[in-house]
NUDOMI-82248 format. One record per residue (C-alpha): residue in three letters; x, y, z. Coordinates in steps of 0.25 Angstrom, whole numbers, padded with zeros to 4 digits, always signed. Example, Ala and Ser with C-alpha at 12.3 -4.5 7.8 and 13.67 -1.06 7.14 Angstrom:
BEGIN
ALA+0049-0018+0031 SER+0055-0004+0029 
//
This chain:
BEGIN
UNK+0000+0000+0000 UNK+0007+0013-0006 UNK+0007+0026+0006 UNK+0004+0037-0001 UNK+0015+0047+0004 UNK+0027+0037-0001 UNK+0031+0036-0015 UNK+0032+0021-0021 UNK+0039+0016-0032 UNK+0029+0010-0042 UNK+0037-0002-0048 UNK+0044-0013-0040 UNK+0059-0010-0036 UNK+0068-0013-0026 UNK+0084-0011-0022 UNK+0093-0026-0022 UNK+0097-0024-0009 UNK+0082-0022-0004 UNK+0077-0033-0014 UNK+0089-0041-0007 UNK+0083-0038+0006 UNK+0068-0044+0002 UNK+0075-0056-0002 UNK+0077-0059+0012 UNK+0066-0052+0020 UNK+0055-0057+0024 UNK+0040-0053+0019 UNK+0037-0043+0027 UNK+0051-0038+0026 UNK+0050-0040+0010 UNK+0036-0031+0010 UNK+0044-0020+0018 UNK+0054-0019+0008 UNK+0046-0018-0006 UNK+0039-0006+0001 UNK+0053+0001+0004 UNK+0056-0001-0010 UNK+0043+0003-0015 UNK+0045+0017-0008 UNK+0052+0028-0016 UNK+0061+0034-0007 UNK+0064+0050-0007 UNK+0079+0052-0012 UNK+0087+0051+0001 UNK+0101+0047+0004 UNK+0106+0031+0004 UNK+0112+0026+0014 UNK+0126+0020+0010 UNK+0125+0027-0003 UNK+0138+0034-0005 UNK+0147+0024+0002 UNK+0142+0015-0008 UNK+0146+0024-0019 UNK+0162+0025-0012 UNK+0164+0010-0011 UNK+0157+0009-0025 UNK+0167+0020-0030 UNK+0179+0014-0021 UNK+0176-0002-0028 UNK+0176+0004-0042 UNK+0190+0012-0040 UNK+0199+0004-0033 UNK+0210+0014-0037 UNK+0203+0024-0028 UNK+0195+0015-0019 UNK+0203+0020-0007 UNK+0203+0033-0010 UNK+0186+0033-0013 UNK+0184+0024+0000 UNK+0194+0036+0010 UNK+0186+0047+0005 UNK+0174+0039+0007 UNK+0179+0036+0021 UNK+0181+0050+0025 UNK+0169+0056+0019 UNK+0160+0046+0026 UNK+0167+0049+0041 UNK+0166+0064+0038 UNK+0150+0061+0036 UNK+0150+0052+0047 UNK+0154+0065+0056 UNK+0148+0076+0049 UNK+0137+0083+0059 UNK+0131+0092+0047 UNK+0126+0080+0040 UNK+0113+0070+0044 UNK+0114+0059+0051 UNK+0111+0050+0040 UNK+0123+0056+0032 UNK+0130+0054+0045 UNK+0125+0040+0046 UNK+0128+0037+0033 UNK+0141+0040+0032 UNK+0144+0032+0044 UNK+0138+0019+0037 UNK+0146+0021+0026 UNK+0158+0021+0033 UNK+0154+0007+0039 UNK+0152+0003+0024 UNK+0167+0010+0020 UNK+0172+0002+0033 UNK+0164-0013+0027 UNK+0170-0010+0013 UNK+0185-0009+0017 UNK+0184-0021+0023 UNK+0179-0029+0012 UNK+0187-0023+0000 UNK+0197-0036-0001 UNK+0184-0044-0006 UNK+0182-0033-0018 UNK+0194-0034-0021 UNK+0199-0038-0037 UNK+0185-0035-0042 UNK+0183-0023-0052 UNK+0171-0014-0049 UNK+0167-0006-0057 UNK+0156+0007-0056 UNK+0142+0003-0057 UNK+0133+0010-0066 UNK+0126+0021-0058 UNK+0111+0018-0063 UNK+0109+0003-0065 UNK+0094-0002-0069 UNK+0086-0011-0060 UNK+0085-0025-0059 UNK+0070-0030-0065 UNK+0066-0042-0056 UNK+0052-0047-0056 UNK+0047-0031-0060 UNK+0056-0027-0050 UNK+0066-0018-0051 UNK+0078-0020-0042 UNK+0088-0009-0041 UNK+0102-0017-0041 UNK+0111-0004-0041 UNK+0127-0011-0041 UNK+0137-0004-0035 UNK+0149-0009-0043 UNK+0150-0016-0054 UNK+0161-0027-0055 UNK+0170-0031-0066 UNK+0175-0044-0065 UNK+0183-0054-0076 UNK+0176-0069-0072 UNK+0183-0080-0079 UNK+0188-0070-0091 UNK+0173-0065-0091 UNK+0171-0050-0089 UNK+0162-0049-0077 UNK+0153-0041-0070 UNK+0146-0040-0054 UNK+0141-0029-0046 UNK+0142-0026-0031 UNK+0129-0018-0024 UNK+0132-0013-0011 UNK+0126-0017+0002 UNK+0131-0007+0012 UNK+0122-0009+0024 UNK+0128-0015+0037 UNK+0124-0029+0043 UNK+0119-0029+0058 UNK+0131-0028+0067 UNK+0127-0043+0072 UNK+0122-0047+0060 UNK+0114-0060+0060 UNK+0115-0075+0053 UNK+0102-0070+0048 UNK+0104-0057+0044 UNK+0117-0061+0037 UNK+0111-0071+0029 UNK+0101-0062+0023 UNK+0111-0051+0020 UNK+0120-0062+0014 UNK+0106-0066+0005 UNK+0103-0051+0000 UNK+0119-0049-0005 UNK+0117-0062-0014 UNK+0101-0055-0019 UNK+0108-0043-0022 UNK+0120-0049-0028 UNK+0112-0057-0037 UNK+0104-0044-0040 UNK+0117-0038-0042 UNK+0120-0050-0052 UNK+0106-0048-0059 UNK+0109-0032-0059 UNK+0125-0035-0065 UNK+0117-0045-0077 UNK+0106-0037-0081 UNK+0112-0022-0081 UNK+0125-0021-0079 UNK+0134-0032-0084 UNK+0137-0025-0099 UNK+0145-0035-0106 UNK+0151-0042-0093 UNK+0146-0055-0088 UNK+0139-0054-0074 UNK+0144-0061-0063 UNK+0139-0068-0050 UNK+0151-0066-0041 UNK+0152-0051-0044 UNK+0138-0048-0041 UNK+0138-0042-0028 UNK+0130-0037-0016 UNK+0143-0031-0007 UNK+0139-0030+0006 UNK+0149-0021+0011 UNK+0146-0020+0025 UNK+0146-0034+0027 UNK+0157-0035+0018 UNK+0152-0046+0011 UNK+0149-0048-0005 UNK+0137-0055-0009 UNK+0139-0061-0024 UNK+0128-0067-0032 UNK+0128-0080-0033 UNK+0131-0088-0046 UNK+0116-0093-0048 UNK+0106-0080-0045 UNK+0094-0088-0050 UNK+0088-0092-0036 UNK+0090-0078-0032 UNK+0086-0072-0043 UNK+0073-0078-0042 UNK+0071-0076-0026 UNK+0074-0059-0032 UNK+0064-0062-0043 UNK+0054-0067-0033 UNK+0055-0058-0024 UNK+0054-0046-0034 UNK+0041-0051-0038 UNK+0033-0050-0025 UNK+0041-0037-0026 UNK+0035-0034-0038 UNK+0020-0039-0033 UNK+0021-0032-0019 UNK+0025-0019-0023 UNK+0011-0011-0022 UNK+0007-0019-0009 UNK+0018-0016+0001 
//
């Protein structure tokens, strides 16, 4: 039932890291979520969003990486302390220091891969009427037994509960392989050019926990859990 005071979006869509998250919620959660995605949100800042663009720019320049990643650092402690600026900003800047902190400790596992910048508008996804927003953060370049290659890696940047559970891990470790395999479906169908797509270099990095999810070699029984899931998406989206 629409309110009338909130402005919705009139086709089905939804973001892969939120599509990851209905794969493992339960009904009522799922219900809460196509209503968050039905909602057209006023412009407002995003949390994360411009230390995901230093690590970006730091993994596709490895000449100036760590140059790009101290000026990140100091820019980020110098908003951290600033009184003149919100506490979301202030906020903000502290998080992404955490994130800065996660990603230094995990660049050994990055190491001998080519990324490479990823185009800056990048269609949706078309699953089951749905349209998935699959934004890669990096592209990567990769020979794969003589064959030109191709992957992509899409951020998660949010931090796991300090005492994290078997539980919770578990679901976490299930929505990196969603979106990996939504990276991979991404990678084949808009940006491969003339490389050939690869499973193993289709990400979902999850910085925080400094772990990297790959899709796995057969997406078909994933695939068809996404597919399910985007149509009671699809047939749910004027009834939440």
């Amino acid at each position: 039932m629409a309110v009338p005071h909130i402005i919705y979006h009139q086709t089905p869509r939804i973001t892969a890291n939120e599509l990851a998250r209905f794969m493992v919620t339960g009904d009522t959660g799922r219900l809460g979520i196509i209503k968050r995605s039905r909602e057209k949100k006023a412009a407002v800042a995003i949390r994360y969003s411009d230390v995901k663009d230093s690590i970006a720019a730091s993994m596709c320049s490895p000449v100036n990486a760590k140059s790009l990643l101290a000026s990140a650092y100091e820019a980020f402690q110098q908003k951290s302390q600033d009184a003149s600026l919100s506490v979301w900003t202030k906020e903000d800047a502290s998080k992404s220091l955490d994130v800065l902190y996660a990603f230094d400790g995990m660049k050994n596992q990055l190491a001998g891969y080519d990324f490479v910048v990823a185009p800056p508008k990048q269609p949706p996804l078309i699953i089951s009427g749905v349209s998935v927003i699959v934004t890669c953060d990096v592209m990567i370049h990769q020979p794969v037994k003589g064959v030109e290659s191709i992957g992509a890696a899409l951020f998660r940047l949010t931090k796991p509960d300090e005492e994290e559970t078997d539980t919770a891990k578990s679901k976490r470790e299930h929505m990196g392989r969603y979106v990996a395999t939504l990276v991979m479906m991404q990678v084949g169908a808009n940006l491969a050019g003339n490389r050939q797509p690869v499973s193993d270099l289709c990400w979902s990095l999850d910085i925080q926990s400094r772990e990297i999810h790959r899709a796995p070699k057969n997406t078909k029984t994933l695939i068809g859990n996404l597919e399910s899931a985007c149509t009671f998406i699809s047939a749910m989206w004027d009834k939440v």
